[in-house]
C-alpha positions as CSV (number, residue, x, y, z in Angstrom):
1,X,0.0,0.0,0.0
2,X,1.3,3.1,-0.9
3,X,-0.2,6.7,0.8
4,X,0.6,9.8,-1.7
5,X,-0.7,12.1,1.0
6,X,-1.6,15.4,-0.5
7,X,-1.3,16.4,-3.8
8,X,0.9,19.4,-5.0
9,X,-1.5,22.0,-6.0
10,X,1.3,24.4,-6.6
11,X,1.0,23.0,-10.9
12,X,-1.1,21.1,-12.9
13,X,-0.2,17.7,-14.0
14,X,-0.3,17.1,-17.7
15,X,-3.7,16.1,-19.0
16,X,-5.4,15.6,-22.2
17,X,-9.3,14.9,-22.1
18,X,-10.5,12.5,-24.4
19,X,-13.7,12.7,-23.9
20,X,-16.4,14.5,-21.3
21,X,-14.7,12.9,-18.3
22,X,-13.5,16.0,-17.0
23,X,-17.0,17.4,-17.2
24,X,-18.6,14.2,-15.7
25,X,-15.9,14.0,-12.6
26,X,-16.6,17.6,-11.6
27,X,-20.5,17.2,-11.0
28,X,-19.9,13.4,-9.3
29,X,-17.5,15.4,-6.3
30,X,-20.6,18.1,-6.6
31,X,-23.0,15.9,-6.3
32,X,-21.3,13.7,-3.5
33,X,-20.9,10.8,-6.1
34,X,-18.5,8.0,-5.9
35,X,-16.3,7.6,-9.5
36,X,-14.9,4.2,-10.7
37,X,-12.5,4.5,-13.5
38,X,-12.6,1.5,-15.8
39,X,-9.7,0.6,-18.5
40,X,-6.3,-1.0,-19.0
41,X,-3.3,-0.5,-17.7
42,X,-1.0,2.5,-18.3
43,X,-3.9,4.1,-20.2
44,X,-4.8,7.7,-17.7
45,X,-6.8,6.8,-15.3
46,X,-4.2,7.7,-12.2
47,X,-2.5,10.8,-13.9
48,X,-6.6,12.0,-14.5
49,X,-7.4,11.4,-11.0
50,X,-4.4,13.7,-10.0
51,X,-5.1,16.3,-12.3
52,X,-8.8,16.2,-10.7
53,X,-7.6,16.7,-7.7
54,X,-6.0,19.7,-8.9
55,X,-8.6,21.2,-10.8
56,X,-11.0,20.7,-7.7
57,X,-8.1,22.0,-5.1
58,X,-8.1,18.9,-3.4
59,X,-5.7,16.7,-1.3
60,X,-5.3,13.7,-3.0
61,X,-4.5,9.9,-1.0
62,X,-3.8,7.2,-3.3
63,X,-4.0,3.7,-1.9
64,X,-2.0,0.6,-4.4
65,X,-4.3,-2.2,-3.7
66,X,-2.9,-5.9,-3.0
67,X,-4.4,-9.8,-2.0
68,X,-3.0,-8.6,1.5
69,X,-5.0,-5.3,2.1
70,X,-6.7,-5.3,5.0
71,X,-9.7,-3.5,6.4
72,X,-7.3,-2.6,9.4
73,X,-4.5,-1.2,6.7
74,X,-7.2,1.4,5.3
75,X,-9.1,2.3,8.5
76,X,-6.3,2.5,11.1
77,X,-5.2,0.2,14.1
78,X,-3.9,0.6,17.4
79,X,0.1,0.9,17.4
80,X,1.9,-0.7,20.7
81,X,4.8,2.1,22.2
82,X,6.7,2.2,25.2
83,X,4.3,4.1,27.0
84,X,1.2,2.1,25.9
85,X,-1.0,1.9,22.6
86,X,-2.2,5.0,20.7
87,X,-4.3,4.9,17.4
88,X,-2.7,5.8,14.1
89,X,-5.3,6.7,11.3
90,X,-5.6,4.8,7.8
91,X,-5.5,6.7,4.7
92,X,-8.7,6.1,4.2
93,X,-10.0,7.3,7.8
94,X,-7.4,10.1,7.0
95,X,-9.3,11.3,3.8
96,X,-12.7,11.2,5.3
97,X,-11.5,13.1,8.1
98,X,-9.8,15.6,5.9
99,X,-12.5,15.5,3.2
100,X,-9.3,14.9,0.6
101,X,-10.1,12.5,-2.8
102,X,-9.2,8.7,-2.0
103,X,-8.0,7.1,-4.5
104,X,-7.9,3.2,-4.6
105,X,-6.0,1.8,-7.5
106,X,-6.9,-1.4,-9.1
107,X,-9.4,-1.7,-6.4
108,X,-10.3,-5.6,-7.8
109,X,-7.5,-6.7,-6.2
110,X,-8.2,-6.4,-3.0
111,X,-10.1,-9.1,-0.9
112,X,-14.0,-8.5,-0.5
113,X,-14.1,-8.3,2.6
114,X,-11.8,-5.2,2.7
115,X,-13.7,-3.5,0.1
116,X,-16.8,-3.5,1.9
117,X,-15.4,-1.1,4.5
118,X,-15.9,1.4,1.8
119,X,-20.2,0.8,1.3
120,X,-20.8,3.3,4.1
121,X,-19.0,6.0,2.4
122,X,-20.8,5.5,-0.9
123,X,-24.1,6.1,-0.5
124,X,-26.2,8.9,1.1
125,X,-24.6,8.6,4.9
126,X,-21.1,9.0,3.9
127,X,-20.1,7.6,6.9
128,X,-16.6,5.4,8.0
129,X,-17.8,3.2,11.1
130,X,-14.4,2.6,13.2
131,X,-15.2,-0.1,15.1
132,X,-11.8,-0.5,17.1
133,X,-11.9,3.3,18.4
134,X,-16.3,2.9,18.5
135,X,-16.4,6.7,16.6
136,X,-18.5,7.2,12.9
137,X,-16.8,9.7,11.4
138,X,-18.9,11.4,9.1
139,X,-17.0,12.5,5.9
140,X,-15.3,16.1,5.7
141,X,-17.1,18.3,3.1
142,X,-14.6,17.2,-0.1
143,X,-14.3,13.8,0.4
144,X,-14.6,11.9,-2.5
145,X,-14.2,8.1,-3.4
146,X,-12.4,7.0,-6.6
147,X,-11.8,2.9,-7.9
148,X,-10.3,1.7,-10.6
149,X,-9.4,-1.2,-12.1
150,X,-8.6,-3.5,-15.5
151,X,-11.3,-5.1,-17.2
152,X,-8.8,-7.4,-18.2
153,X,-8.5,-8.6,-15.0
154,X,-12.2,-10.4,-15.7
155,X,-9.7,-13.0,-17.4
156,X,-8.2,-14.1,-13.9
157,X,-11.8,-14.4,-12.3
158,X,-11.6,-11.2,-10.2
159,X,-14.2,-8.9,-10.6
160,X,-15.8,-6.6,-8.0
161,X,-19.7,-8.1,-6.9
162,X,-22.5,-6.3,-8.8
163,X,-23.7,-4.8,-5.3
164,X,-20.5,-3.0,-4.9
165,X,-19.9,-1.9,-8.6
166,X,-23.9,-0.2,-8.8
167,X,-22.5,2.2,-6.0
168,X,-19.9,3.9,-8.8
169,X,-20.4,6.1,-11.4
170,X,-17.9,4.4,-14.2
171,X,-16.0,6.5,-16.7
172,X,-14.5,3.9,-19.1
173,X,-10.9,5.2,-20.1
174,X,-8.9,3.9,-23.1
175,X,-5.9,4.1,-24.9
176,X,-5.9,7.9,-26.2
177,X,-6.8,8.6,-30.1
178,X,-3.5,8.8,-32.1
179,X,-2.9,12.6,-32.5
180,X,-3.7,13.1,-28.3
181,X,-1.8,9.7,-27.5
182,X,1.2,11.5,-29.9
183,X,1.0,15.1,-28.0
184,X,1.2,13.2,-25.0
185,X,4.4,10.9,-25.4
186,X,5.9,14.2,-27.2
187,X,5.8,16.1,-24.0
188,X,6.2,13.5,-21.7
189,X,9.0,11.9,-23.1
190,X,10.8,15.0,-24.2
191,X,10.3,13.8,-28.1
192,X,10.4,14.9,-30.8
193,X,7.4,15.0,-33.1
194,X,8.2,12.2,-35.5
195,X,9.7,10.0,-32.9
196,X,6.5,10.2,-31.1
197,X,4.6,9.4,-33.9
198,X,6.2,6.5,-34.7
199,X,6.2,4.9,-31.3
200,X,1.9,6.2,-31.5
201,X,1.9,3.4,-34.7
202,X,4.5,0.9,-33.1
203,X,2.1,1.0,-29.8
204,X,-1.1,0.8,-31.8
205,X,0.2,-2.0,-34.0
206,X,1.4,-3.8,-30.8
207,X,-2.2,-3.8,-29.6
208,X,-3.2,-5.7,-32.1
209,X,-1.5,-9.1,-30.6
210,X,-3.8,-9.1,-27.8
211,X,-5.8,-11.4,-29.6
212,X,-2.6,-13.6,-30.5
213,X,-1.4,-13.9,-26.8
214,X,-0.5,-10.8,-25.2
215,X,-1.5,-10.8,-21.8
216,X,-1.0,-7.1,-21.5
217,X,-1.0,-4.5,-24.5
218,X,1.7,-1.6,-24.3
219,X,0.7,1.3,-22.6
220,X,0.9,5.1,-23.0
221,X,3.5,4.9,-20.0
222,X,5.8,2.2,-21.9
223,X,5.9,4.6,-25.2
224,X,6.9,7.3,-22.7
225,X,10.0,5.5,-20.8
226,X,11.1,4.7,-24.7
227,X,10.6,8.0,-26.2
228,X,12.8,9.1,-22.9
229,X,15.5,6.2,-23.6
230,X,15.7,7.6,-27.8
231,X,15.6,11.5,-26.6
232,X,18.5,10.7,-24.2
233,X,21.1,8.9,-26.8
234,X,19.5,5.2,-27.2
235,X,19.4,3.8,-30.1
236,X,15.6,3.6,-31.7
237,X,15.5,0.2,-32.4
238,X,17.5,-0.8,-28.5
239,X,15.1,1.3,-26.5
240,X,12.2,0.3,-27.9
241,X,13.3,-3.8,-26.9
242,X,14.4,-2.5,-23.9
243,X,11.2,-0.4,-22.8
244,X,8.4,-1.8,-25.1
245,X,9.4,-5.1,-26.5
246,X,10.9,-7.0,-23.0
247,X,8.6,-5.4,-20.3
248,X,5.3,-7.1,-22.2
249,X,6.5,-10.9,-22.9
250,X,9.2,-13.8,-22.7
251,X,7.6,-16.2,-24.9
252,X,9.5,-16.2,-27.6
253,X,6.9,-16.3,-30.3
254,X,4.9,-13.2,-29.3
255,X,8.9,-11.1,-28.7
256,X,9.5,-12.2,-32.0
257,X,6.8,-10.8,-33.5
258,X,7.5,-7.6,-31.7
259,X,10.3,-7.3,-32.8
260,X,9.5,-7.5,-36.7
261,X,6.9,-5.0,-35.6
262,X,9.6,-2.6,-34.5
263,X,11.6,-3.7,-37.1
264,X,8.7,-2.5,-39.8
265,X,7.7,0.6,-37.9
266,X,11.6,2.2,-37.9
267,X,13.1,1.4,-41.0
């Protein structure tokens, strides 16, 4: 579990809409409405959160969820010192209490039983029950929940229950068109134009093995670390193995036919 703590308001992170979700997260926080942000991976769906949260002037917690979450790791527990036990806050008691967006990432991996600590905070009481300390803390005026996950992950049987999913409003996030997905790996990986446009058409053409084998299809963010690997001295063809090719597979079938794929795309 990671805790980001509060976001810098200070500049906005780098954003491109591709659609009305901008527009559709700012009435859900007005409205008191939880968001769940559906997609794969490496697609937007974290850096959007973060640039909500500074559009909306909001601290932002983001909590990395795992098989090993517990309900006690978001809530809080009672810490054992040398004079006695004192109560240390979770991030999520944290956000309610500071009415700051929580933010749990890939939220379908954690264990039922944790998620349904969040119900309470997702309907009209907006309330965290903390049954260890015996206080319902209702949530601060800003406090908003946020999910998200892979659809993909359907594949591996995990999927959240329709009961909890029916108490989101879901903005389904892809892969961005070709001209924003090219903006974006130009300024984010200090590119140039045609560089970025060529790893746009490498990315999109790599997508298309999904249906051969690939367990996971390259994302914005791998495009990125290679357009930073070419602008910093690289060579094309060794940074896009290196941060493309070798991150996605090691059968041997599926890299070769990466590699012909890089091979066809910088000639």
């Amino acid at each position: 579990m990671t805790d980001h703590g509060a976001a810098d308001t200070s500049a906005a992170p780098f954003y491109l809409p591709s659609g009305n979700e901008v527009a559709v997260f700012e009435q859900c926080h007005a409205h008191k409405l939880a968001v769940m942000l559906k997609g794969p991976t490496g697609c937007g769906k974290t850096r959007f959160v973060e640039y909500m949260a500074w559009r909306l002037k909001r601290p932002l917690i983001t909590i990395s969820c795992h098989d090993d979450l517990s309900a006690s790791d978001l809530v809080g527990r009672f810490l054992i010192r040398h004079d006695g036990t004192a109560w240390q806050d979770g991030p999520l008691t944290r956000a309610v209490r500071e009415g700051a967006i929580c933010y749990l990432d890939e939220v379908v991996e954690a264990r039922q039983d944790t998620v349904v600590v969040l119900h309470p905070l997702t309907d009209y009481r907006r309330i965290l029950p903390v049954d260890k300390t015996g206080e319902t803390l209702e949530a601060a005026p800003g406090f908003q929940l946020v999910v998200s996950y892979n659809p993909g992950y359907q594949r591996m049987l995990k999927d959240l229950k329709p009961s909890t999913r029916q108490r989101f409003v879901a903005l389904d996030f892809n892969f961005p068109p070709l001209a924003t997905e090219v903006a974006i790996v130009e300024r984010e990986g200090s590119a140039d134009y045609a560089t970025a446009h060529a790893l746009v058409t490498l990315g999109q053409r790599l997508r298309g093995l999904q249906d051969r084998g690939l367990a996971e299809v390259p994302s914005t963010r791998l495009l990125i670390a290679a357009a930073c690997l070419i602008a910093s001295g690289i060579p094309v063809r060794d940074a896009c193995y290196a941060a493309i090719v070798s991150p996605l597979s090691d059968e041997a079938t599926l890299v070769g036919a990466m590699h012909d794929l890089v091979d066809a795309t910088f000639v």
